[in-house]
Each structure stands twice: as structure tokens, then as C-alpha cells.
C-alpha positions, 0 to 999 in steps of 0.5 A, a space after each residue: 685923799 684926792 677926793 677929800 681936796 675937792 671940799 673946803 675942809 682942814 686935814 689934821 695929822 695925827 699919830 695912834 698907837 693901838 696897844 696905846 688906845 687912843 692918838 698919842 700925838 696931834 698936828 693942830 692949830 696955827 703952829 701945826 707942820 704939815 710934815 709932822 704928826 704933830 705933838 705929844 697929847 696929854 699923859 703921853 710920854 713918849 721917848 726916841 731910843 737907838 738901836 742900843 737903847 739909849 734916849 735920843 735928842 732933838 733930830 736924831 732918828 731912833 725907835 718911838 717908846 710910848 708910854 701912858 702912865 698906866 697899865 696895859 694889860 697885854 694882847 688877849 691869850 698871847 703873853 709872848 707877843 706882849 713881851 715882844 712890844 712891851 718892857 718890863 718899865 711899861 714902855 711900848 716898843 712902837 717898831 715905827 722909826 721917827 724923830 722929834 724936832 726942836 720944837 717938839 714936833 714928832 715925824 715918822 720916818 718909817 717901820 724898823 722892819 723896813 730899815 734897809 742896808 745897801 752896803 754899809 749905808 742904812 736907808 729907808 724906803 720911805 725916803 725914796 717913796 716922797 721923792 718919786 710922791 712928788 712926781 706929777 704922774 705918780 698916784 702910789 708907790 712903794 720902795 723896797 730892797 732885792 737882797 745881793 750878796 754883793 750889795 745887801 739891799 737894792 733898793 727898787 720901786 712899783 709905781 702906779 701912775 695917775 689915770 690918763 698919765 705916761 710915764 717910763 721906768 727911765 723917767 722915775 730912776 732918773 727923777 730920783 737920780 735928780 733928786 736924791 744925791 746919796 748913791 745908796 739910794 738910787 734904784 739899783 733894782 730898778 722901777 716897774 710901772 704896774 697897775 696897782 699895788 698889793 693891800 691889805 683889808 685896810 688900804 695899807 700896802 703889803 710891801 712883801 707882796 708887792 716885792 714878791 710880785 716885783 720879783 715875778 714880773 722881773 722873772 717872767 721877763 727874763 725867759 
């Protein structure tokens, strides 16, 4: 990315949907919102629904259904997993959370498998991830949850510094103690700065991995 803002270009935001086949929405044009994936593209329906199953209005946060009019065959050899994402009316069962706004436009707020409870608050990392994003020194991070019994899930943070940048644990639990009012969304499990983070082949982060090694390094410092 960073090397891509070196060039005289224009960055469009879109939203794809493997088992979909093709990006089923797009940010372009004069009216685009930069944190938006953009809107719907043509035969794309798609639907917000609640943990209960019912559809969901303007800003309200749920699972993104998606369907294209048409039949979708299935994964190749594996009728179970296909169950497991598709209804029976057709609809792809995206696992990604996000909301539509009043104009339309579509925003990803995270995966469902990410949801986190601290108590009886729900959150998401990725609302910690843009915080912490915006602090200068920061090139990456990932925010996950270390399970108590007491608590349920605390959330805490690996962070990746930008080359030639300091920065202390304390500076980002206080930058996001700062920022972020809600207490259920303080780092609780703290912040380790480390050197980079866990990704598969594609570039995605493992946030597993990471946590697993979170969890070492944090072991390895307590003998």
C-alpha cells in the first residue's frame, strides 16, 4: 500500500464473495465513501440478518447474506460444507459482519468468528485494529481476545512498528485509552510490540497464530 501512494493513482474499494464469483459490491465514483466498500453491483441482492435471522435496517450491524439469482453449485466434493454457507432459499451466509448506511452504502465491520464478549459487551477487534491504525508509528496490528474465566474475552494487541519508529506497549494502551471511551475495549490483555505478524500465503494475518504466539512470548516472560 504504501508504495502503491507513491504513484498518481485512484484506490477503489470493493467487496468480493468467492462462492458469489465476482465483486458483488464497489466504491466508485464522485459520490464514493472512503470507508465504505461501496454499493451493491448489478443482480447482487444482498440482506443484513441478526443473530436471530431477521433482516436488519439502515446501521444496524448483522451477518451479510448474498445472493445472485442464481444457482450455485456448491463446493466441488463436500455437500456438508456448502450446507454450512448455503440455505436452503439460495443465500450465502458470508460469516463477514457489516452494516448498510442510509445511502446504501455497504461497511465491513469484521468476521463473525472474530465477535468477542468482555463480560456481557460484545466488540469487535477490528474496532480496536483502526484505532491503534492511526497511530503514526504503527504499520500493522491485530487485536484479539485472551479467554478468563472471570472476564470472557480481554482484549489484546501485537503491533508492528513502522521502520525506524519507537514505540512502548504503555504508549498504545494509552492512545487507546484515549480514544476509545467504552472499557470493554481497553486492552485488558495488554500490547506486545513484535516484529511482524503471523500470514498466510495471501498476505491475510492469522489471527490465531498470532494470539498463539502472544501467549508464548507473555509465558516465556513470566519464568
Amino acid at each position: 500500500m504504501q508504495l502503491y501512494l507513491q504513484f498518481e493513482g485512484i484506490l477503489h474499494q470493493g467487496y468480493g464473495v468467492t462462492e458469489m464469483g465476482s465483486v458483488v459490491t464497489w466504491n466508485f465514483g464522485p459520490q464514493s465513501k472512503l470507508a465504505s466498500v461501496g454499493t451493491l453491483q448489478s443482480k447482487v441482492q444482498m440482506r443484513i440478518v441478526s443473530e436471530s435471522g431477521e433482516a436488519l435496517g439502515p446501521n444496524e450491524r448483522g451477518e451479510i447474506h448474498c445472493h445472485l439469482g442464481q444457482h450455485w453449485g456448491g463446493y466441488y466434493d463436500s455437500i456438508p460444507a456448502t450446507r454450512e454457507i448455503q440455505d436452503s432459499e439460495g443465500w450465502i451466509h458470508t460469516g463477514d459482519l457489516g452494516y448498510f448506511d442510509d445511502d446504501n452504502y455497504l461497511y465491513i465491520v469484521g468476521r463473525k468468528r472474530d465477535f468477542l464478549k468482555f463480560r456481557t459487551k460484545m466488540y469487535y477487534p477490528r474496532e480496536i485494529e483502526e484505532v491503534i491504525a492511526q497511530m503514526p508509528e504503527v504499520a500493522e496490528v491485530c487485536v484479539f481476545g485472551i479467554w478468563n474465566e472471570i472476564d470472557g474475552d480481554a482484549a489484546a494487541a501485537s503491533v508492528v512498528t513502522k521502520a525506524g519508529c519507537q514505540l512502548t506497549a504503555n504508549q498504545v494502551l494509552d492512545f487507546v485509552a484515549e480514544n476509545i471511551s467504552e472499557n470493554y475495549k481497553q486492552l485488558h490483555a495488554g500490547v506486545q510490540i513484535v516484529p511482524n505478524l503471523a500470514k498466510n500465503p495471501n498476505g491475510k494475518v492469522k489471527r490465531q497464530a498470532v494470539k498463539e504466539e502472544f501467549l508464548k512470548a507473555a509465558q516465556d516472560k513470566s519464568k
